[in-house]
C-alpha positions in Angstrom: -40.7 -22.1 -12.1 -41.8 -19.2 -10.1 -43.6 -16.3 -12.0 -42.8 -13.4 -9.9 -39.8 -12.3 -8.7 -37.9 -9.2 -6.5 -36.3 -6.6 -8.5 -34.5 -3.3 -7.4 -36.7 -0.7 -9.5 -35.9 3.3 -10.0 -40.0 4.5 -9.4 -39.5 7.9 -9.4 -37.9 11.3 -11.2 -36.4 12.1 -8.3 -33.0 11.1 -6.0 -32.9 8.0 -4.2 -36.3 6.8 -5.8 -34.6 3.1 -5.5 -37.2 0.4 -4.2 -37.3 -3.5 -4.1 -40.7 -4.7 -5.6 -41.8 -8.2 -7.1 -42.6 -7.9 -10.5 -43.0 -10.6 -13.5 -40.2 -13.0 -14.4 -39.8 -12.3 -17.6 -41.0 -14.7 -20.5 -38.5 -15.0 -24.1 -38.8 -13.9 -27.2 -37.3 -17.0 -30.0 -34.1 -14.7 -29.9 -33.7 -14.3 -26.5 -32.4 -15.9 -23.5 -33.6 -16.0 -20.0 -31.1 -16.0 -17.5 -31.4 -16.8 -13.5 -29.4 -14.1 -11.7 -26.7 -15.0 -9.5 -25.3 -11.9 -8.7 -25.2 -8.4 -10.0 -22.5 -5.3 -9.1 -23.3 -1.7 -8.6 -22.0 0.5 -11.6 -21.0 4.1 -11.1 -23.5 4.9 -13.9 -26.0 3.3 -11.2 -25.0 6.0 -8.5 -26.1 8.7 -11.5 -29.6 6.8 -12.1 -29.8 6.8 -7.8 -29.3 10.1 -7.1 -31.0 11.4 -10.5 -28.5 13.3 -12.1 -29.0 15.1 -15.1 -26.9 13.1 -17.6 -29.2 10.2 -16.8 -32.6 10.8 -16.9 -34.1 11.2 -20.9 -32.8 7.0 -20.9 -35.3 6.4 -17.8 -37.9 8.7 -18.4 -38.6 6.8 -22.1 -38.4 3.6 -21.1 -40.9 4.3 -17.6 -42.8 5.9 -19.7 -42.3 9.0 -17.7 -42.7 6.4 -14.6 -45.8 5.7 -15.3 -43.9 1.6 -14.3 -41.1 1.1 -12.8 -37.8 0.2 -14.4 -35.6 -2.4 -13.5 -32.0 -1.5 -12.8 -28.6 -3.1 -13.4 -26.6 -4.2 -15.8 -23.4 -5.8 -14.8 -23.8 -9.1 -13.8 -23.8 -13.4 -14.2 -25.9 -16.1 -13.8 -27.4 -19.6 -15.4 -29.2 -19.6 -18.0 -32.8 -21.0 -17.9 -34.5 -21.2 -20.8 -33.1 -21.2 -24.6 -35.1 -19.0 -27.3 -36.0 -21.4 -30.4 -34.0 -19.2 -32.9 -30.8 -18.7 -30.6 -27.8 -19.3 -32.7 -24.4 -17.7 -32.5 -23.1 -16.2 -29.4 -20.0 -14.6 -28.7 -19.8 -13.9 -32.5 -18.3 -17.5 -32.7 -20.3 -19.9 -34.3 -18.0 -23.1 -32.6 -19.4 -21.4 -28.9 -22.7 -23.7 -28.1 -25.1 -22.1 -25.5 -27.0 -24.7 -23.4 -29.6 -24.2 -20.1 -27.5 -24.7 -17.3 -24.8 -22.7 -18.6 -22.8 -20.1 -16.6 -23.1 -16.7 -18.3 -22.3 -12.9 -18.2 -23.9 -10.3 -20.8 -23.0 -7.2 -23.1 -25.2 -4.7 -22.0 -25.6 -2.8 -25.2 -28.3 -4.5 -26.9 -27.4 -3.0 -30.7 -29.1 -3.6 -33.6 -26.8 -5.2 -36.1 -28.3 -3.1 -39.1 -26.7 0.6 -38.9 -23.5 1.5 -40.3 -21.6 1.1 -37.1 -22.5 -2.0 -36.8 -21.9 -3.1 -39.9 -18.7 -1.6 -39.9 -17.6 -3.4 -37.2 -18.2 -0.6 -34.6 -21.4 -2.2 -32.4 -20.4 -0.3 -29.5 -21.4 2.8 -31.0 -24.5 1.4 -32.6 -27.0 4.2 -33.3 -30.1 2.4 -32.4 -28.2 0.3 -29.0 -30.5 0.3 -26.0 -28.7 -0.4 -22.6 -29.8 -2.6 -20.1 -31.3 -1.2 -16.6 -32.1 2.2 -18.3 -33.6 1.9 -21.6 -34.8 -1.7 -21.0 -35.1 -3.7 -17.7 -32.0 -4.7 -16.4 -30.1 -7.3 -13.6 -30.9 -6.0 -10.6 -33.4 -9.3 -10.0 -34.1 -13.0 -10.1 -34.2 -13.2 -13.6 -33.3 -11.2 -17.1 -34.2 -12.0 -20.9 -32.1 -10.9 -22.9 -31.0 -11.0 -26.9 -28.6 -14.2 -27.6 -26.4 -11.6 -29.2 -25.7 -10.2 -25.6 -24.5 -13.1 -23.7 -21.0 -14.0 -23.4 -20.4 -18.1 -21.9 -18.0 -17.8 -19.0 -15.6 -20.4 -17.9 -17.7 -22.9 -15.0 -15.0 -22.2 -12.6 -15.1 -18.7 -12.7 -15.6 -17.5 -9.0 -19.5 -15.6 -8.9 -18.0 -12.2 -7.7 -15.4 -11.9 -10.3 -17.8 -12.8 -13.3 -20.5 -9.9 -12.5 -17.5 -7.4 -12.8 -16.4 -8.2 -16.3 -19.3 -5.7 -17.9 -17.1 -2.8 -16.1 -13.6 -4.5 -16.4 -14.7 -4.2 -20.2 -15.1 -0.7 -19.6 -11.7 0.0 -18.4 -10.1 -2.1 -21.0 -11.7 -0.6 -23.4 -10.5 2.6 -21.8 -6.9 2.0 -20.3 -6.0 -0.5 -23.2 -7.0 1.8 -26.3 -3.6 3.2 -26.2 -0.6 0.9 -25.5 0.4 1.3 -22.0 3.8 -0.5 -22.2 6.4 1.6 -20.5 4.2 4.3 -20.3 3.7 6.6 -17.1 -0.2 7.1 -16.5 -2.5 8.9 -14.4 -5.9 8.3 -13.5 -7.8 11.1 -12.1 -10.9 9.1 -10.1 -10.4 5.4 -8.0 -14.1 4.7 -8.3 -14.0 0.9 -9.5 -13.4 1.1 -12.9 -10.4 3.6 -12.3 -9.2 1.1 -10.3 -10.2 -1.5 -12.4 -7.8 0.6 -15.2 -4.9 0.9 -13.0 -4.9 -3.4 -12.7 -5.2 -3.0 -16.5 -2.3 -0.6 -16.8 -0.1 -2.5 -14.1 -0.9 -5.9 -15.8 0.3 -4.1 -19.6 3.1 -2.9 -18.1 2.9 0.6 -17.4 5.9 2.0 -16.1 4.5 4.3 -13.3 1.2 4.4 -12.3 0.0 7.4 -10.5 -3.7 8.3 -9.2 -5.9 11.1 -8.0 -8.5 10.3 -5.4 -10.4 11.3 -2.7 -11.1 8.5 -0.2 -8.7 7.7 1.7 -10.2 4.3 1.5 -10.1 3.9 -2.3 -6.2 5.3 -2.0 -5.3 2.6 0.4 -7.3 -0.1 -2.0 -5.2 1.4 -4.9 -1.6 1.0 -3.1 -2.4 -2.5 -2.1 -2.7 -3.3 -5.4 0.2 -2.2 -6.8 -0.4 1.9 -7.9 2.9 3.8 -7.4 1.8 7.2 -6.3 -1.7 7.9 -4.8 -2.6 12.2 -4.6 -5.0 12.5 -1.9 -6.9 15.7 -3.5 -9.0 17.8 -1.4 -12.6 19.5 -1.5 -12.5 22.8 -2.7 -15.0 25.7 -3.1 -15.6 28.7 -4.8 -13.6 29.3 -8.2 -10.9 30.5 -6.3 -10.5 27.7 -4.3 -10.9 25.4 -7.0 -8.6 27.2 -9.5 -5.9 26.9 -6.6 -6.8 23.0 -6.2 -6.5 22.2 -9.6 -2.9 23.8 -10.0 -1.8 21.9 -7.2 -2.9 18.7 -8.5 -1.7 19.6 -12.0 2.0 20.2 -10.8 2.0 16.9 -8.3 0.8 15.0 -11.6 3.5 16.2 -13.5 6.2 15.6 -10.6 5.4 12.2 -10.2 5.6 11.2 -13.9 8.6 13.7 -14.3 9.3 15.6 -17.8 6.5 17.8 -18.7 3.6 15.2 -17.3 2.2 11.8 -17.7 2.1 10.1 -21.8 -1.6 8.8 -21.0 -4.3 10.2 -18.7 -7.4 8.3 -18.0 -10.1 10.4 -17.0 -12.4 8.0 -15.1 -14.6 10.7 -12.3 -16.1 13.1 -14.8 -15.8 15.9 -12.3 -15.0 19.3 -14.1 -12.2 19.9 -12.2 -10.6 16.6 -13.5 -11.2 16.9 -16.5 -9.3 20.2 -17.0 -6.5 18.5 -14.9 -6.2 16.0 -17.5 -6.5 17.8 -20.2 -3.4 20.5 -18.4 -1.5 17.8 -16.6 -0.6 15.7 -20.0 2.5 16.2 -21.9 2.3 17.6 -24.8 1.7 15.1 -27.6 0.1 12.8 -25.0 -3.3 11.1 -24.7 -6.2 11.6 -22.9 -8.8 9.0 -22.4 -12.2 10.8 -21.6 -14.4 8.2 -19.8 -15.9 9.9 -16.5 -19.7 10.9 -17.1 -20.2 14.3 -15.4 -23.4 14.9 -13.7 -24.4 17.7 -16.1 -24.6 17.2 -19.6 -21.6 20.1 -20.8 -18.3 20.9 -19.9 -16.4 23.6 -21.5 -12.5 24.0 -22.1 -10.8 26.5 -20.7 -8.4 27.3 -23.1 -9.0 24.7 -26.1 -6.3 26.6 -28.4 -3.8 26.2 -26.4 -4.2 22.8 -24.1 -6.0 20.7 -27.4 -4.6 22.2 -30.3 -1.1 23.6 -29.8 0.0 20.8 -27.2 -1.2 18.5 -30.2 -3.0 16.1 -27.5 -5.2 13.5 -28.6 -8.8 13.5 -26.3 -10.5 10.0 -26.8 -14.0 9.4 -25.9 -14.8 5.8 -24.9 -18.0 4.0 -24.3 -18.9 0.3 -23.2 -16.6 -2.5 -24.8 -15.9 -3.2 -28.8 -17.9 -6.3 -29.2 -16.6 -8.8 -28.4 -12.8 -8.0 -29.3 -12.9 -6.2 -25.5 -14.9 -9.3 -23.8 -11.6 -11.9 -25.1 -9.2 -9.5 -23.6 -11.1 -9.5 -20.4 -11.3 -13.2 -20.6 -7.7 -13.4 -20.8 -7.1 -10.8 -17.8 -9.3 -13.2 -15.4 -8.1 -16.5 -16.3 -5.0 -15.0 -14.4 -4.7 -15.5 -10.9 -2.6 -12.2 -9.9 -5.0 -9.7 -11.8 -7.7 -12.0 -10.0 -6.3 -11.2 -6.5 -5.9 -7.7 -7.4 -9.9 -7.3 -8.6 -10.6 -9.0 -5.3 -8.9 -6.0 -3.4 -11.4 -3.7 -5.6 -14.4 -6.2 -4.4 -15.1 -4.9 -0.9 -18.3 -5.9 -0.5 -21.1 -8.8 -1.4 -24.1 -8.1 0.1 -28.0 -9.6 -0.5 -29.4 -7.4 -2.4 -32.0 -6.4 0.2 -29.0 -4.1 1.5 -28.3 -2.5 -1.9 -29.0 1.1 -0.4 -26.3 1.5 2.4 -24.3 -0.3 -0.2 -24.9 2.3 -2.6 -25.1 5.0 0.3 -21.2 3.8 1.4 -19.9 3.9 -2.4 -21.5 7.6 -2.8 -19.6 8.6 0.3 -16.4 6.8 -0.8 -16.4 4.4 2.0 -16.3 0.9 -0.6 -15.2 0.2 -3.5 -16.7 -2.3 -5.9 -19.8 -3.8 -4.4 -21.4 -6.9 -5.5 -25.1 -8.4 -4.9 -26.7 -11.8 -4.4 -29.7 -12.2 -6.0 -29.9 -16.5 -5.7 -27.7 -18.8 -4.2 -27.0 -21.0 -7.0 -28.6 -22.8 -9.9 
């Protein structure tokens, strides 16, 4: 086997610092697993690392050392696995689930330690000590990835390439869209980037009874009516306060004419834009549920009037982070084994591209021009 290999590597604290350099394949600890990439998908939390926002940088500047190396990006992807560490056991956290070379594979990408109190309570994905793949470790973005046995999850063989490097995010938004029963529900979700999108498949697929979006693109809002979302509000840029202020009240009161009565029972808010995430927290009827999932570029945002919209209206704001393992992964399983939610996420799938082209791929998502994008790293195994 080769020993070097091309990687897509964040070298630098500053934007766009996104290069393709060789580096070493590589080699396995006895509780790891080394895995040939096939392909690998470009997260939103990617788009943060490329264009150096604040919320992203302590996670890159530790594990570079304060780029003092390079560090490997990615984290959502599948591929074949190689070579088997000589203490591998279970995977999947079922003990009847046997992991051979040759095998077809996607992978958690919270590496968590198994020891703290979460964990051990049966809360991994909050795992105190959990380091996450392509920021505080070396991640997919090349021809190969080790990685803890604990992390990998077997996929079926005949799962297509494209839809298996999207189940890390799909996790996301079931984790998100499905932690409050969506049956009969109305919903909004403020932001179409993929895993908004991703959430309104979720929320169609549970049986929502309306499903109504905020967005943009105009190419994302015609992606989200093809598959199936009832309303699509185009916002609009806006700015100055005063501009803003007058943006956000429209979009409030559109939110709450679509889903009729005094606003929507569930908002997922999936763009972490400030903006939104007053709308959500305003738009929702009272007694509703908001689902906080969009990571803002800066690190705080601050109610503006928490008495009243929180307290009084008796809401319920719920923070969500990466997949319960692996209670969220069999759900997932479940959602691609079936073949309408399949041609749905290939509506979302608007790209696959080598990953020499990553940056007009990521250039085009930034500017709302694609959706989900998906890249080729080897041809097969």
């Amino acid at each position: 086997m080769t020993t070097t290999m091309p990687s897509i590597q964040m070298t630098a604290a500053k934007p766009g610092s996104m290069e393709v350099r060789e580096a070493q394949v590589p080699s396995i600890k006895p509780d790891e697993v080394l895995i040939k990439v096939r392909a690998a998908a470009v997260c939103g939390s990617d788009l943060h690392l490329y264009q150096w926002d604040e919320s992203i940088r302590p996670k890159l500047l530790r594990a570079s050392d304060n780029f003092r190396h390079g560090v490997i990006a990615g984290h959502e992807f599948c591929g074949h696995v190689v070579e088997i560490g000589s203490e591998v056991g279970t995977i999947m956290d079922d003990p009847t689930v046997k992991l051979s070379v040759g095998a077809f594979v996607s992978a958690e990408s919270h590496v968590v330690c198994g020891k703290c109190y979460q964990c051990k309570a049966g809360e991994k994905h909050v795992c105190v000590n959990d380091k996450i793949i392509g920021f505080d470790r070396d991640g997919a973005f090349a021809g190969y990835i080790a990685l803890p046995a604990s992390c990998v999850w077997k996929n079926d063989a005949d799962l297509p390439f494209e839809i298996a490097a999207i189940q890390e995010p799909l996790g996301n938004a079931m984790h998100a869209a499905a932690h409050f029963s969506l049956k009969d529900q109305r919903v909004a979700i403020l932001g179409l980037g993929p895993i908004g999108m991703f959430s309104a498949v979720i929320a169609l697929m549970h049986g929502a009874q309306k499903v109504i979006a905020v967005e943009l693109s105009e190419t994302r809002a015609k992606i989200a009516r093809e598959i199936g979302v009832h309303d699509v509000i185009m916002g609009k840029p806006a700015r100055g306060e005063a501009e803003r202020a007058a943006e956000r009240a429209r979009i409030q009161g559109l939110i709450r004419e679509a889903a009729g009565h005094d606003g929507p029972d569930v908002v997922l808010e999936m763009s972490g834009h400030p903006d939104a995430i007053t709308n959500a927290i305003k738009c929702v009827r009272r007694g509703g549920k908001v689902v906080a999932f969009g990571l803002p570029k800066d690190a705080a945002y601050t109610f503006d009037d928490y008495s009243k919209d929180v307290i009084f209206n008796g809401i319920t704001v719920q923070g969500i982070i990466g997949r319960r393992i692996y209670d969220t992964w069999y759900k997932v399983r479940d959602l691609v084994r079936n073949e309408q939610a399949r041609a749905k996420l290939r509506k979302i799938i608007t790209e696959v591209l080598p990953y020499t082209e990553f940056r007009g791929g990521i250039e085009r998502m930034l500017k709302g021009e694609t959706a989900k994008i998906v890249l080729t790293f080897n041809s097969g195994h």
